[in-house]
DSSP file (Angstrom, degrees, kcal/mol; ACC not computed):
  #  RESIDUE AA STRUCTURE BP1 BP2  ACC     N-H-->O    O-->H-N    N-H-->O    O-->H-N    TCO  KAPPA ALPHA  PHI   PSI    X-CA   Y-CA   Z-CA
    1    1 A X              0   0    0      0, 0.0     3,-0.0     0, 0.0     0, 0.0   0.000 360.0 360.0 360.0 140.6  -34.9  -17.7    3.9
    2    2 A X        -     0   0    0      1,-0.1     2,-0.3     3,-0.0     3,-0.1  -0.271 360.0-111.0 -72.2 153.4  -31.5  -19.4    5.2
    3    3 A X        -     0   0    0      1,-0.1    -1,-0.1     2,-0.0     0, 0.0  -0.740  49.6 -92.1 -93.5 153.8  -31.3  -19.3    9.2
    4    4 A X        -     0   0    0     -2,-0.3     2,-0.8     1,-0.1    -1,-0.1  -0.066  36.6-110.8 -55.3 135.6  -28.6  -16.9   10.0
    5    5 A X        -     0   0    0     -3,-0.1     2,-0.4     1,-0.0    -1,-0.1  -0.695  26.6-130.8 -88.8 128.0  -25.0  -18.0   10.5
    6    6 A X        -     0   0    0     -2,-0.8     5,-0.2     1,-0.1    -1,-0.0  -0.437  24.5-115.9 -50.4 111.0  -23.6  -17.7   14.2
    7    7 A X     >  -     0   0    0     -2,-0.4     4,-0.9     1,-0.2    -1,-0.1  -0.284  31.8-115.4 -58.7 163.2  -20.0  -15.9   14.6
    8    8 A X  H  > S+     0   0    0      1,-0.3     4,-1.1     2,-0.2    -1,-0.2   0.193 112.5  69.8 -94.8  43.9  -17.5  -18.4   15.9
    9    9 A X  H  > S+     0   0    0      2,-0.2     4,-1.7     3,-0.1    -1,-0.3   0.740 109.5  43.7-116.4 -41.0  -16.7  -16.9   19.1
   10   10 A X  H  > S+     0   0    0      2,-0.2     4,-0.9     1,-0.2    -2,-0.2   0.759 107.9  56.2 -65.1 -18.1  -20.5  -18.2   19.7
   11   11 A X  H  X S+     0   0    0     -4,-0.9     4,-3.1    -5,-0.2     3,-0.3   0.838 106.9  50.4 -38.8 -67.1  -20.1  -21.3   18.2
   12   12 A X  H  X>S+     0   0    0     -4,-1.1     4,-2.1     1,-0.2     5,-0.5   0.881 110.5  48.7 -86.0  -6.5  -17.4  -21.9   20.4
   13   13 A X  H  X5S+     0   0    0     -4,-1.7     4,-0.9     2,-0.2    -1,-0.2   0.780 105.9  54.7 -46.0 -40.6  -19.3  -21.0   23.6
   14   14 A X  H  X5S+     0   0    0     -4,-0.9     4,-1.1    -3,-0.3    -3,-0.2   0.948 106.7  48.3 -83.9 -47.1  -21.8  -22.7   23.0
   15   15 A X  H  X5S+     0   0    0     -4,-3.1     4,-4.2     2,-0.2    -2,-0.2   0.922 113.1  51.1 -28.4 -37.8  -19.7  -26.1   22.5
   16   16 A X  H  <5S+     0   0    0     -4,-2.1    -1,-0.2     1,-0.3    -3,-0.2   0.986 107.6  52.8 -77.5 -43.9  -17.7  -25.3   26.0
   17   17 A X  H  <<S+     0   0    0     -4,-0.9    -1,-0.3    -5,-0.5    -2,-0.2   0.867 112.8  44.7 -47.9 -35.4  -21.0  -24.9   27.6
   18   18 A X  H  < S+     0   0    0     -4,-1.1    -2,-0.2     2,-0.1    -1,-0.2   0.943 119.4  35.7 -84.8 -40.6  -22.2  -28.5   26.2
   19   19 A X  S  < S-     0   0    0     -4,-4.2     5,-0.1     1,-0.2     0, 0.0  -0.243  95.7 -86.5-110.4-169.1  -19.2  -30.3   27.0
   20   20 A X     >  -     0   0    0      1,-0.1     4,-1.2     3,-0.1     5,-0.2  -0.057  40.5-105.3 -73.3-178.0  -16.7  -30.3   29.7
   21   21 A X  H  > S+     0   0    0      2,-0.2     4,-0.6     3,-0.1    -1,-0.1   0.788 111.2  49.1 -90.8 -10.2  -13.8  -28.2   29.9
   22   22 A X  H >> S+     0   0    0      2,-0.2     3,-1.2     3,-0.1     4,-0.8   0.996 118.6  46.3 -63.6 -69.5  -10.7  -30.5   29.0
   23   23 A X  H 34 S+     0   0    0      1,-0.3    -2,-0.2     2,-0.2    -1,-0.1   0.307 106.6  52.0 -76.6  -0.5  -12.7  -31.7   26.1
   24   24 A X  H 3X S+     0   0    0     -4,-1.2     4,-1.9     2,-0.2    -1,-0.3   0.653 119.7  44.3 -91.8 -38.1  -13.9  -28.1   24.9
   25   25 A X  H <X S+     0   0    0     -3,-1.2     4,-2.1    -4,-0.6    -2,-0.2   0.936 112.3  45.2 -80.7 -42.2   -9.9  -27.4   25.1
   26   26 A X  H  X S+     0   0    0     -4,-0.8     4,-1.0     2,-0.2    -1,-0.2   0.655 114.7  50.8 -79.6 -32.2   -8.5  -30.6   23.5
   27   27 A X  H  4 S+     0   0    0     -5,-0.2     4,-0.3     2,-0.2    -2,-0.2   0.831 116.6  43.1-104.2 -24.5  -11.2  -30.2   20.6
   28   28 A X  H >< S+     0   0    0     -4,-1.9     3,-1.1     1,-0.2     4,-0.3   0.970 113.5  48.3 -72.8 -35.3  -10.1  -26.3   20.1
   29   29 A X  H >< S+     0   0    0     -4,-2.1     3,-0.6     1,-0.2    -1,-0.2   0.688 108.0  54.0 -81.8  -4.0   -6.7  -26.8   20.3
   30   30 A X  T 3< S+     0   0    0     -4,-1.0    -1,-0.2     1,-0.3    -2,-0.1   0.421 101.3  63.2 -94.1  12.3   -6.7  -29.9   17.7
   31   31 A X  T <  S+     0   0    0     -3,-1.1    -1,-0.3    -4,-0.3    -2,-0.2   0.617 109.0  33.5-104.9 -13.1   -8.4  -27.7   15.5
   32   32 A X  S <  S+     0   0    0     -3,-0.6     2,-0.8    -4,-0.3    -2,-0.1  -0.417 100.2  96.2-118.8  28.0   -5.0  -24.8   15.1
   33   33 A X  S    S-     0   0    0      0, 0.0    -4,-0.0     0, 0.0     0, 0.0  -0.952  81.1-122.1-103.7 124.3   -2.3  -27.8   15.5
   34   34 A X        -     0   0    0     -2,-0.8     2,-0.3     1,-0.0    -2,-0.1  -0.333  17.7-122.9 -48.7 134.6   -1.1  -29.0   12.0
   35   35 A X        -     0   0    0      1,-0.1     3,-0.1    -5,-0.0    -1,-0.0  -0.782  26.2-104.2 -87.0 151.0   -1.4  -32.1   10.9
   36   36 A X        -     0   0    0     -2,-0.3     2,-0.1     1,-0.1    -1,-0.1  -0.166  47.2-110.4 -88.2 148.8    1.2  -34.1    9.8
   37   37 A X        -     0   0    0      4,-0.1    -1,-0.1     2,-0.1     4,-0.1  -0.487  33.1 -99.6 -73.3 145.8    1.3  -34.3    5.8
   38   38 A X        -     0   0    0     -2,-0.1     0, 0.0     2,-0.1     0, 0.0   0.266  24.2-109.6 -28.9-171.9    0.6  -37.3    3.8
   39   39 A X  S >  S+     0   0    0      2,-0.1     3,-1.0     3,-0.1    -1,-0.1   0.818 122.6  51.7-122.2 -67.3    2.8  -39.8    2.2
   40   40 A X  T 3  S+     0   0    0      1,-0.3    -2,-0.1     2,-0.1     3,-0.1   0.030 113.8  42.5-141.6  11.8    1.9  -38.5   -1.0
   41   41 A X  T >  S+     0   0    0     -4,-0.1     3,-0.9     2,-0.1     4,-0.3   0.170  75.1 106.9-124.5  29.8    2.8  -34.4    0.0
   42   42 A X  T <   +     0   0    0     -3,-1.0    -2,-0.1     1,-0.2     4,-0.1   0.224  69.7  70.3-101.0  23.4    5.9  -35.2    1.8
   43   43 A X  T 3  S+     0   0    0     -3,-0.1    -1,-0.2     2,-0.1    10,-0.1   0.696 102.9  39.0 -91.2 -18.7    7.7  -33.6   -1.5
   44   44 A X  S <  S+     0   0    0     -3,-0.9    -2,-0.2     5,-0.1    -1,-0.0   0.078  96.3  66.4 -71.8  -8.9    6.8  -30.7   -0.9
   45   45 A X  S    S+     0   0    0     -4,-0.3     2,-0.6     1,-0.1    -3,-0.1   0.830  93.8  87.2 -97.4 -28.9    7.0  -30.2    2.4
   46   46 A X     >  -     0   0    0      1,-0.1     4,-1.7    -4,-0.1     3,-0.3  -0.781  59.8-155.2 -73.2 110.2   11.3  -30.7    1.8
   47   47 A X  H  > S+     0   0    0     -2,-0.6     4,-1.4     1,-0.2    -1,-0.1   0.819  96.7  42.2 -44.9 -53.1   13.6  -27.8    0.8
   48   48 A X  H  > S+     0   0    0      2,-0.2     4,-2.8     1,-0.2    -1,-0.2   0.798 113.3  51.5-106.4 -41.5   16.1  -29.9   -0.9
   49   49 A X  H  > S+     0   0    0     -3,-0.3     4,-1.4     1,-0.2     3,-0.4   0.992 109.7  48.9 -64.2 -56.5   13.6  -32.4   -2.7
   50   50 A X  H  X S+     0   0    0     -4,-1.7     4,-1.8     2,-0.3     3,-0.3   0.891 109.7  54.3 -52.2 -46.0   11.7  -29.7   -4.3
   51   51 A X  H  X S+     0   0    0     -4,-1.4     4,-2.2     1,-0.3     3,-0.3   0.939 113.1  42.4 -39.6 -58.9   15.1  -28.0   -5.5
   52   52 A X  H  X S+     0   0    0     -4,-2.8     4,-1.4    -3,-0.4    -1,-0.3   0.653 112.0  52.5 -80.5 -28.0   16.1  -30.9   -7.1
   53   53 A X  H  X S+     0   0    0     -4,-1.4     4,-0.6    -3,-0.3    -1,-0.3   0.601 115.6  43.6 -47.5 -37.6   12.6  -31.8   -8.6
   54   54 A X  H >X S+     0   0    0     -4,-1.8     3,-4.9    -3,-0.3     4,-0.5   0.980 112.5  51.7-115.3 -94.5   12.6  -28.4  -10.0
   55   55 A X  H 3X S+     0   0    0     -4,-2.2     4,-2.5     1,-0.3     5,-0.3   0.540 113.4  46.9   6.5 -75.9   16.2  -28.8  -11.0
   56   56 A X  H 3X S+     0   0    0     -4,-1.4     4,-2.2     2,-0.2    -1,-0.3   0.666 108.9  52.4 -17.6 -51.8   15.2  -32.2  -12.8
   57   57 A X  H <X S+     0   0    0     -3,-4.9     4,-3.4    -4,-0.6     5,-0.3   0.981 110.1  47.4 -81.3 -59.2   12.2  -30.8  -14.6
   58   58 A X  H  X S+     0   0    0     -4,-0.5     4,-1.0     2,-0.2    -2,-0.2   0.679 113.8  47.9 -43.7 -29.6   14.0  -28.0  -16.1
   59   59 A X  H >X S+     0   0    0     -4,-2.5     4,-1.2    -5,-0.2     3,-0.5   0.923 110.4  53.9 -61.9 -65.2   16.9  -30.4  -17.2
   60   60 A X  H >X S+     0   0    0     -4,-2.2     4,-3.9    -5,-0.3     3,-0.9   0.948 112.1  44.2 -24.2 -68.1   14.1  -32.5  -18.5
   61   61 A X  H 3X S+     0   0    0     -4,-3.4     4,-1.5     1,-0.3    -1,-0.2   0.902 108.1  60.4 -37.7 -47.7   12.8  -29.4  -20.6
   62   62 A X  H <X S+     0   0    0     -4,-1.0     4,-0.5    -3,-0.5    -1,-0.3   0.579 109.5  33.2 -78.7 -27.2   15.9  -28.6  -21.6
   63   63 A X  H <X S+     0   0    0     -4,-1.2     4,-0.6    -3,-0.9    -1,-0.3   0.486 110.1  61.7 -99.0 -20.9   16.9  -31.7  -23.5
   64   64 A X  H >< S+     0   0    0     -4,-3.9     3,-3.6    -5,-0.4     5,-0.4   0.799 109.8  47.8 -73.3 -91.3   13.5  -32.5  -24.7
   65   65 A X  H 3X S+     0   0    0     -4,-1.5     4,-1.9     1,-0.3    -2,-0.2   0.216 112.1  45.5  33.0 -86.9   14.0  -28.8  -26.5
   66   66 A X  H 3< S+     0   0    0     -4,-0.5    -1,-0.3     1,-0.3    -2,-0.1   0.401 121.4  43.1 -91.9  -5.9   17.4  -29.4  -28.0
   67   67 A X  T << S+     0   0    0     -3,-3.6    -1,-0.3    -4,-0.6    -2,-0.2   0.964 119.9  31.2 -87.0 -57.3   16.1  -32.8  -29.1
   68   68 A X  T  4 S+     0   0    0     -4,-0.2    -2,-0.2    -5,-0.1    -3,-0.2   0.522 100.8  91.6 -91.8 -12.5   12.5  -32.4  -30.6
   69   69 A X  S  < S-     0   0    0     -4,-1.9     2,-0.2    -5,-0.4     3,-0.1  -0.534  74.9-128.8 -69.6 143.5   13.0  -28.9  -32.0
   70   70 A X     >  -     0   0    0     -2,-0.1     4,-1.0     0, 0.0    -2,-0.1  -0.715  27.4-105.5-107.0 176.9   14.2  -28.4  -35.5
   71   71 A X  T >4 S+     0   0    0      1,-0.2     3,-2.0     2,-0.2     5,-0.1   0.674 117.7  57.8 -67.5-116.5   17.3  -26.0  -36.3
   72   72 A X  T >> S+     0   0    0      1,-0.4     3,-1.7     2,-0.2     4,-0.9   0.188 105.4  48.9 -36.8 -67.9   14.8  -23.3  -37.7
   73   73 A X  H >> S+     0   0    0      1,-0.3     4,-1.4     2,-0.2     3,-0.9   0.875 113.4  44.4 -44.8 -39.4   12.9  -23.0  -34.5
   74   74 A X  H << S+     0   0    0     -3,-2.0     4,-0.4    -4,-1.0    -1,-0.3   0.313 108.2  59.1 -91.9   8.8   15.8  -22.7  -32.5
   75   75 A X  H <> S+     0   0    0     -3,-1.7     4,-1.1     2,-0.1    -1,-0.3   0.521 109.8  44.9 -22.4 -47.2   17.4  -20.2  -34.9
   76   76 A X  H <X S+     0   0    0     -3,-0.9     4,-1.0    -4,-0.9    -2,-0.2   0.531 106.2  57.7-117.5 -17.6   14.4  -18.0  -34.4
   77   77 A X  H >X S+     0   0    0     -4,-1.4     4,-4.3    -5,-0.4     3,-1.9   0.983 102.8  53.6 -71.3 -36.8   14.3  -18.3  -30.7
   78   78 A X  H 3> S+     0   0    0     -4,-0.4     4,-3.2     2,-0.3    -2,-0.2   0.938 109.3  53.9 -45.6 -59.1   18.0  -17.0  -30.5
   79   79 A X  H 3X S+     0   0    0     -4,-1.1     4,-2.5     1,-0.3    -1,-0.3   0.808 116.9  38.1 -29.6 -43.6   16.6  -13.9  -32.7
   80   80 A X  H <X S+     0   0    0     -3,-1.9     4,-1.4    -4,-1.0    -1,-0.3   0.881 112.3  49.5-118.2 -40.0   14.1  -13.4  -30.3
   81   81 A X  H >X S+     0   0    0     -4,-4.3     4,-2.6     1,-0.2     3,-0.8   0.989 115.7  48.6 -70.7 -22.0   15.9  -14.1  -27.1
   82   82 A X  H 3X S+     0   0    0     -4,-3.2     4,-2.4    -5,-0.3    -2,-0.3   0.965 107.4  57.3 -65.9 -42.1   18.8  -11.5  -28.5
   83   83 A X  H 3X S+     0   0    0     -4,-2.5     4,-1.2     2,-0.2    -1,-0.3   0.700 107.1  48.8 -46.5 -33.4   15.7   -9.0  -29.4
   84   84 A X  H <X>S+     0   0    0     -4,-1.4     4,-9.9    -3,-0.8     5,-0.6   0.967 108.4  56.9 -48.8 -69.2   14.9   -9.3  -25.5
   85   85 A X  H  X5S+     0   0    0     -4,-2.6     4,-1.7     1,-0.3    -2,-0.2   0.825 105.4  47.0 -10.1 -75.3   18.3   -8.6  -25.0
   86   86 A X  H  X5S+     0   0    0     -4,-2.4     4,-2.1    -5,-0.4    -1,-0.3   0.893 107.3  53.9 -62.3 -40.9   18.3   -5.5  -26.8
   87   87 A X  H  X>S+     0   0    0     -4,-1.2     4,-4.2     2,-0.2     5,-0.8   0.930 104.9  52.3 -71.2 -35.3   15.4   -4.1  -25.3
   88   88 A X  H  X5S+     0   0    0     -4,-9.9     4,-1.7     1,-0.2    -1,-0.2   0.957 110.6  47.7 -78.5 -16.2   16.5   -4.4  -21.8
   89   89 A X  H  X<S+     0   0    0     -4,-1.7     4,-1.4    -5,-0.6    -1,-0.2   0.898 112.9  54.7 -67.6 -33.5   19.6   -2.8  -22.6
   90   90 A X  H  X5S+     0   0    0     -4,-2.1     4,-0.9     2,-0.2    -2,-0.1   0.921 116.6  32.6 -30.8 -66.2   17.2   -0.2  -24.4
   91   91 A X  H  X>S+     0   0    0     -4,-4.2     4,-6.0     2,-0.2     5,-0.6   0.891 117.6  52.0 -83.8 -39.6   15.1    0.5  -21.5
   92   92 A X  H  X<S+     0   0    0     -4,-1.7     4,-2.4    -5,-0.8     5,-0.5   0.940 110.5  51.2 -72.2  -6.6   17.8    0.1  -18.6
   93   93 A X  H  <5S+     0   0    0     -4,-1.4    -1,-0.3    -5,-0.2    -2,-0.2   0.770 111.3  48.1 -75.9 -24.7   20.0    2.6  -20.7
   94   94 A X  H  <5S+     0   0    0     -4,-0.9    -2,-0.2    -5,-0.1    -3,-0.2   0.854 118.1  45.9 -81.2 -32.6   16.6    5.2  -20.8
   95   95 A X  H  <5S+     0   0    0     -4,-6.0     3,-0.3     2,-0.1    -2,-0.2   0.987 127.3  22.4 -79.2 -41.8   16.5    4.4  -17.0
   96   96 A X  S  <<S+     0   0    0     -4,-2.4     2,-0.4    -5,-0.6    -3,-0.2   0.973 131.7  37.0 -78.2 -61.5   20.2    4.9  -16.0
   97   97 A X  S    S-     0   0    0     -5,-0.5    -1,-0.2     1,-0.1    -3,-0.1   0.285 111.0-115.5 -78.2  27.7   21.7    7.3  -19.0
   98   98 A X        -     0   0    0     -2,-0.4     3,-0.1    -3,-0.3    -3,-0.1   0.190  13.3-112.4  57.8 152.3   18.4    9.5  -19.3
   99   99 A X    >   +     0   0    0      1,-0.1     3,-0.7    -5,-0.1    -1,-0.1  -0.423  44.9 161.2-127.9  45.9   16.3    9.6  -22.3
  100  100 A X  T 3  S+     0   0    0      1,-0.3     2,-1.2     4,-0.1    -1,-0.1   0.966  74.2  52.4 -66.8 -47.2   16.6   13.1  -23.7
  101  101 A X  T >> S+     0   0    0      1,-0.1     3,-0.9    -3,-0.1     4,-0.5  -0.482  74.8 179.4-109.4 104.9   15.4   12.4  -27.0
  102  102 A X  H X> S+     0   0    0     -2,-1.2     3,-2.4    -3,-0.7     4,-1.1   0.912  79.0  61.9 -12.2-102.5   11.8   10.5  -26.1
  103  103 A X  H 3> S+     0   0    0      1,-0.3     4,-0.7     2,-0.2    -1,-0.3   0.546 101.4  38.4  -7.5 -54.5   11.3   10.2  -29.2
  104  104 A X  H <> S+     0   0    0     -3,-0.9     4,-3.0     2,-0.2    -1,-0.3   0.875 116.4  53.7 -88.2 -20.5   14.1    8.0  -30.6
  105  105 A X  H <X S+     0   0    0     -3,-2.4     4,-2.5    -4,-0.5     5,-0.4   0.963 109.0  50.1 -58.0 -45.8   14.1    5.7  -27.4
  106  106 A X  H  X S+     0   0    0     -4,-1.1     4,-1.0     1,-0.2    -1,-0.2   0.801 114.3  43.9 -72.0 -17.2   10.4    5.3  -28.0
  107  107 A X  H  X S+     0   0    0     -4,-0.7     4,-1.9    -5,-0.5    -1,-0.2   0.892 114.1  53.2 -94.6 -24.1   11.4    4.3  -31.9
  108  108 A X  H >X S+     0   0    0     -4,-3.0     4,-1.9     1,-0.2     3,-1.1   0.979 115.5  37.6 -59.1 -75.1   14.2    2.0  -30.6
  109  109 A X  H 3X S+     0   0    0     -4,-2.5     4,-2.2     1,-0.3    -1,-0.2   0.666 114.4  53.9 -52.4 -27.5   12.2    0.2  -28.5
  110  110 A X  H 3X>S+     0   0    0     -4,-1.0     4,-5.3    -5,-0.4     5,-0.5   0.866 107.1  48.6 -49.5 -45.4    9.4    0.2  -30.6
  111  111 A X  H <X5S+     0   0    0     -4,-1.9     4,-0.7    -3,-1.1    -2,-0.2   0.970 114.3  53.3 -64.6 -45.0   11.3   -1.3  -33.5
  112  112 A X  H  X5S+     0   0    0     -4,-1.9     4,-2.5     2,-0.2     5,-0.3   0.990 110.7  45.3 -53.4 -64.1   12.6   -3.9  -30.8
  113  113 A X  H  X5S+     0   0    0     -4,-2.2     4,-2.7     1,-0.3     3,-0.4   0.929 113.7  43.0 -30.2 -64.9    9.1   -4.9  -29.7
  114  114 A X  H  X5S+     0   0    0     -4,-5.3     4,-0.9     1,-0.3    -1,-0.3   0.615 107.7  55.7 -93.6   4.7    7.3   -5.3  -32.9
  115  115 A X  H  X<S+     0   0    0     -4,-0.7     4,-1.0    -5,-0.5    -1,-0.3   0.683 107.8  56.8 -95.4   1.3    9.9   -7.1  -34.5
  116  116 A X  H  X S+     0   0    0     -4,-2.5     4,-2.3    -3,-0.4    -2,-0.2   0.954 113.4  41.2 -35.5 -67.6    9.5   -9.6  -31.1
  117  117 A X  H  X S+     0   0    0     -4,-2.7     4,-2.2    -5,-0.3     5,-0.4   0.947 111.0  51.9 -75.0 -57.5    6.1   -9.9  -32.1
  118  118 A X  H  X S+     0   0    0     -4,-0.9     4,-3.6     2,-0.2    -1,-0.2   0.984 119.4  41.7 -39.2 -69.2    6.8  -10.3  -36.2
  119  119 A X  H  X S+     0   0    0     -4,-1.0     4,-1.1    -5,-0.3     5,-0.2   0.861 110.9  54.4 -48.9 -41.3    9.4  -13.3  -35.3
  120  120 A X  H  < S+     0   0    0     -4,-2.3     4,-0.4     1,-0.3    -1,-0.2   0.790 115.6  40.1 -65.2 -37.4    7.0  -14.7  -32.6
  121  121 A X  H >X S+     0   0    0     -4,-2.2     4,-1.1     2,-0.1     3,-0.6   0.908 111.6  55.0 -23.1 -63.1    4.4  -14.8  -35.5
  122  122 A X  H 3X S+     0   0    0     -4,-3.6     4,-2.5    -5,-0.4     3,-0.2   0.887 110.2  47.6 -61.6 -31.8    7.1  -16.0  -38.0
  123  123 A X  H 3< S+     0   0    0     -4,-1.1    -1,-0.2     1,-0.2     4,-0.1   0.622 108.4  51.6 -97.2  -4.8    8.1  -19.4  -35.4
  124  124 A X  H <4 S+     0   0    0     -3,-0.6    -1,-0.2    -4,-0.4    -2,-0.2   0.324 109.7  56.6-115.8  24.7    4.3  -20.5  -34.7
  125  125 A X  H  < S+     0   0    0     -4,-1.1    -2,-0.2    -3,-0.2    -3,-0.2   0.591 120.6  28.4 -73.5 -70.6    4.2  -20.4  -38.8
  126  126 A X  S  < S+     0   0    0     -4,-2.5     2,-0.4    -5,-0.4   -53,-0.2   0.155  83.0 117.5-108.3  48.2    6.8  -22.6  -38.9
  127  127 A X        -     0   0    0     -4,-0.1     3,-0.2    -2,-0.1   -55,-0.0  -0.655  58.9-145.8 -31.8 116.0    6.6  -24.6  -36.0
  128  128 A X  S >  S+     0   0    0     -2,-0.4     3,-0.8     1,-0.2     4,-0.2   0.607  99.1  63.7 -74.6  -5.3    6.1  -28.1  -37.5
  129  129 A X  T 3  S+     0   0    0      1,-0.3    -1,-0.2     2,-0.1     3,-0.2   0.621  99.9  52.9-112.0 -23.5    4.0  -28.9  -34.6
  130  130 A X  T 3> S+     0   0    0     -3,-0.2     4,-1.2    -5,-0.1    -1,-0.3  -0.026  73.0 120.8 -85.2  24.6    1.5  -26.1  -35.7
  131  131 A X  T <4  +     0   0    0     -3,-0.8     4,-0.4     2,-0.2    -1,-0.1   0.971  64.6  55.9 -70.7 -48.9    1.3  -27.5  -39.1
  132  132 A X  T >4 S+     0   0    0      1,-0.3     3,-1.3     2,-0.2    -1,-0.2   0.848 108.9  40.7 -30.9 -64.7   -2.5  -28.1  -39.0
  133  133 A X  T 34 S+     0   0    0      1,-0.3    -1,-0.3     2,-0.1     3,-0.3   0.899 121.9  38.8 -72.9 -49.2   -3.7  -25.0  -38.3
  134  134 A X  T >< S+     0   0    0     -4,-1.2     3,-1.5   -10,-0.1    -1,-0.3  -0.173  79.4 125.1 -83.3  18.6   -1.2  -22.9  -40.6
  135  135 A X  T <   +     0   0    0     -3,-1.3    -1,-0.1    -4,-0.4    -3,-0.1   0.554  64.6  57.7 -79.9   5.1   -1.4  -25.6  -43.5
  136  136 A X  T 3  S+     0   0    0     -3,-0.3     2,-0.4    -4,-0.1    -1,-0.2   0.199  98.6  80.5 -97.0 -11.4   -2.5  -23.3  -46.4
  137  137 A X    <   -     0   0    0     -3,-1.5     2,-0.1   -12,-0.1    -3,-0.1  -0.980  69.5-155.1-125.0 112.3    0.9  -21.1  -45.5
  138  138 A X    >>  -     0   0    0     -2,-0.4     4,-2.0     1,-0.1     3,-1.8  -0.457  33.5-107.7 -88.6 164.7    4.3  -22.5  -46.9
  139  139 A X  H >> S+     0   0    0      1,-0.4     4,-1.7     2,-0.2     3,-0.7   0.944 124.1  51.2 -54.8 -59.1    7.6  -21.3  -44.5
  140  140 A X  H 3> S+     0   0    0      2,-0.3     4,-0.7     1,-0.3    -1,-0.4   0.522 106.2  54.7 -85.9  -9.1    8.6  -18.9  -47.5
  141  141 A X  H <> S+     0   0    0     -3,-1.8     4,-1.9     2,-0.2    -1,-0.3   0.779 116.3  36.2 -50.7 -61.2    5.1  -17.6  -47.5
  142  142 A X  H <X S+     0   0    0     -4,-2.0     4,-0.9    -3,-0.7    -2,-0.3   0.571 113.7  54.5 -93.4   7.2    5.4  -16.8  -44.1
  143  143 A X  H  X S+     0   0    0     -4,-1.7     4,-1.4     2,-0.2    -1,-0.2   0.801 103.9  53.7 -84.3 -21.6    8.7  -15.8  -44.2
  144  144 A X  H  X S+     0   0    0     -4,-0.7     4,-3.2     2,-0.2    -2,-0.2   0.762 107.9  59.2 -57.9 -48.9    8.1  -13.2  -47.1
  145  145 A X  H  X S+     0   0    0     -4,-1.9     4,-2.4     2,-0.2     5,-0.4   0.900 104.8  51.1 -58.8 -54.9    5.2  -11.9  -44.4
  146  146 A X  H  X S+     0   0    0     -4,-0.9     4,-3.1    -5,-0.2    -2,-0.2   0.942 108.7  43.2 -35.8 -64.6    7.9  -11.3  -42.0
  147  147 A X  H  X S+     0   0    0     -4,-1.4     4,-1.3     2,-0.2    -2,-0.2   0.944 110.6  58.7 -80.0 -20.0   10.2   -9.4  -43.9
  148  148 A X  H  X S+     0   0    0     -4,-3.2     4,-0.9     1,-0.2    -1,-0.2   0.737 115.6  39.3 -52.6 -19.2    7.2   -7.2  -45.4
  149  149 A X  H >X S+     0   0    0     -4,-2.4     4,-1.8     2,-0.1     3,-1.0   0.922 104.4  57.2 -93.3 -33.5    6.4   -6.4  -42.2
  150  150 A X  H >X S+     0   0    0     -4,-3.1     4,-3.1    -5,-0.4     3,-1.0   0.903 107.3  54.9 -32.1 -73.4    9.5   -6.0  -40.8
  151  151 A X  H 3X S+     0   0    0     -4,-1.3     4,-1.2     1,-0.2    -1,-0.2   0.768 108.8  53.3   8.2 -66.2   10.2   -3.0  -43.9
  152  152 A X  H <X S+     0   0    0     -3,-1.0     4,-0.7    -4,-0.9    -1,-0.2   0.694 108.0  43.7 -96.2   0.6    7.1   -1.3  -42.7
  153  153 A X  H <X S+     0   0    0     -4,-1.8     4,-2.3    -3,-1.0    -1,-0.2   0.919 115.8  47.9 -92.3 -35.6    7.9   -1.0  -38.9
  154  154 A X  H  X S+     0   0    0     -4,-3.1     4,-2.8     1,-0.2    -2,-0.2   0.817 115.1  50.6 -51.8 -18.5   11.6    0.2  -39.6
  155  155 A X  H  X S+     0   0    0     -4,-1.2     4,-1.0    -5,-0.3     5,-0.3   0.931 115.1  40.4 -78.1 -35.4    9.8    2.7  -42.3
  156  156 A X  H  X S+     0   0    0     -4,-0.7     4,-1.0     1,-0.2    -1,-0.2   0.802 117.2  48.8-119.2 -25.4    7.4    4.0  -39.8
  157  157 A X  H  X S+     0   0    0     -4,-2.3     4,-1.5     1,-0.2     5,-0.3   0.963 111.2  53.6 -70.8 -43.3   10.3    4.1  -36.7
  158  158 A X  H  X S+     0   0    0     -4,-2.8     4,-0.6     1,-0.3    -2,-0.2   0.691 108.1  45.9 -60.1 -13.8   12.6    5.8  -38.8
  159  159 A X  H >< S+     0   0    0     -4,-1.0     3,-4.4     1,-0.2    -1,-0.3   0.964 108.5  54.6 -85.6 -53.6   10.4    8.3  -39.6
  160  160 A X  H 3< S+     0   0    0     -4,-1.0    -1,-0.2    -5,-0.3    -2,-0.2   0.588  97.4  63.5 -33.8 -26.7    9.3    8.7  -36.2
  161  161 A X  H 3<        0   0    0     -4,-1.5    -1,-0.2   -54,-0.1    -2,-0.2   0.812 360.0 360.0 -60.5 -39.8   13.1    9.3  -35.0
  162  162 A X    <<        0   0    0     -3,-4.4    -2,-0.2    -4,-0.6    -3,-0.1   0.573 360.0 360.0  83.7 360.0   12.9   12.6  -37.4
């Protein structure tokens, strides 16, 4: 059986009892003072640096993007960020203007959702960078998959509107 652990209010008692009292004081209080940061966190530990590091990486992102991406992918993120679009106009018009008929807000938003999810499908098909895994499915393959589904989620909100 493991021997019992001591709380530390006895812990430190019994220390002040072995040593003197300066050094019982000196060894508690260097134990709640910070320590000064390394060399190698002192990037963090600046508002301004971190801003600009952050600032940096997202420029970074941003031109690797508009460089290594082809025009199709970034064609189908615009779809998809404008499908965002629409839904939060969706939902913050059901929060602010009321939502008296449930029903067609839930098929608006619906229709918005899963055709999110159909394109987000449709851009890691043709993502060139996913070719491996998808290499048995040509773009028009999976673009044909797209709109057939697309078809059957407008069929099945519209009906749902009544």
């Amino acid at each position: 059986m493991a021997p019992k652990r001591q709380p530390a209010s006895s812990t430190l008692q019994s220390q002040s009892q072995s040593q003197p009292q300066s050094t019982a004081t000196s060894s508690l209080t260097s134990a709640f003072t910070p320590t000064k940061p390394s060399s190698s966190s002192t990037a963090y530990s600046s508002r301004p640096n971190a801003v600009t590091d952050a600032q940096q990486i997202l420029d970074g992102l941003w031109r690797n993007y508009l460089k290594e991406t082809p025009q199709r992918v970034k064609l189908i993120d615009t779809f998809m960020a404008f499908l965002v679009l629409v839904g939060g106009i969706q939902f913050l018009y059901a929060v602010v203007g009321g939502n008296y008929p449930f029903n067609a807000f839930l098929s608006g938003f619906g229709a918005t959702v899963g055709q999110f999810v159909l394109t987000a499908s449709l851009r890691i098909q043709c993502n060139p960078q996913n070719r491996k895994e998808f290499e048995s499915i040509s773009h028009e393959r999976a673009f044909a998959d797209f709109v057939l589904g697309s078809l059957i989620l407008h069929f099945f909100c519209v009906n749902f509107v009544n």
